[in-house]
N, C-alpha and C positions, 0 to 999 in steps of 0.2 A: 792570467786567470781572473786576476780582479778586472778586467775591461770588461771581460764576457759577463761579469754577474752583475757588471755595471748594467752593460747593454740587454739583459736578457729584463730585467729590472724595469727599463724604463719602456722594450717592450712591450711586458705585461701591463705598465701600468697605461700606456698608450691607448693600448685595447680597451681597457674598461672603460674608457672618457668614449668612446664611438657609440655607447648604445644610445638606442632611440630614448628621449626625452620624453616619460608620458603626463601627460598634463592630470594634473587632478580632477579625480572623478566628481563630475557632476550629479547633486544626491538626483533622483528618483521623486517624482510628485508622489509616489506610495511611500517612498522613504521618509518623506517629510510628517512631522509631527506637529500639531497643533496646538498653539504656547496659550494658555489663557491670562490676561494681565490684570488684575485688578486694580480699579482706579478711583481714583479718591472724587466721591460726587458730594458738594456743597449743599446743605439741606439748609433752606430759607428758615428764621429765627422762628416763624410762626406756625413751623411743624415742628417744632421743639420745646414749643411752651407748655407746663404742666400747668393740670387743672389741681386746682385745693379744696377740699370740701373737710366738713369736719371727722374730726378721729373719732373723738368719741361723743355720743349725745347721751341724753335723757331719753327715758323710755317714752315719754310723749313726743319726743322728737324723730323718733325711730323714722318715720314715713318720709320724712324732709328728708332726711339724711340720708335714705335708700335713694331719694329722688336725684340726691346730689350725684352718688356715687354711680347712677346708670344715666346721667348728664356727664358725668366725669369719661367713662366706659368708652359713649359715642362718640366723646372729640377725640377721644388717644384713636379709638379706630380711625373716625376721617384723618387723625395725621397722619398714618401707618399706610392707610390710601395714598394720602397723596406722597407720602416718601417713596413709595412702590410705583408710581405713578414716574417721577425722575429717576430715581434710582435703578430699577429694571427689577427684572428676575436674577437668581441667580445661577453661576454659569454650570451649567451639567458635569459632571466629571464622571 
């Protein structure tokens, strides 16, 4: 009795080792998903330099110091250009 449950045993297990082998499915160009990476871009020292004008004036100095601060205005923009300019847009999600 115990040979037969031996052999019946290794029978079964015989069978299962026969089936076809299927290889892992390959994803789908629709199945793939678009990873976006962000990456670290170097901004040159002289797009980073801050401008200084004064805090606070005299009311006679009011004009100067308006003058400073929209002299100040157009270099942070031209930096902000040219950081956009290397650095890119950024990525749509």
């Amino acid at each position: 009795m115990r040979t037969i449950l031996i052999l019946l045993a290794c029978l079964l297990m015989s069978a299962c080792g026969k089936q076809a082998v299927r290889p892992d499915a390959i994803p789908q160009a629709k199945d793939l998903l678009p990873v976006y990476i962000p990456t670290y871009v170097p901004i040159r020292e002289e797009l980073r330099q801050r401008c200084t004008w004064k805090k606070a004036c005299r009311p006679s100095e009011g004009v100067d110091c308006a003058k400073q601060r929209g002299d100040c205005l157009g270099q942070y923009e031209r930096q902000l250009d040219g950081i956009d300019a290397i650095q890119g847009k950024p990525v749509p999600r």
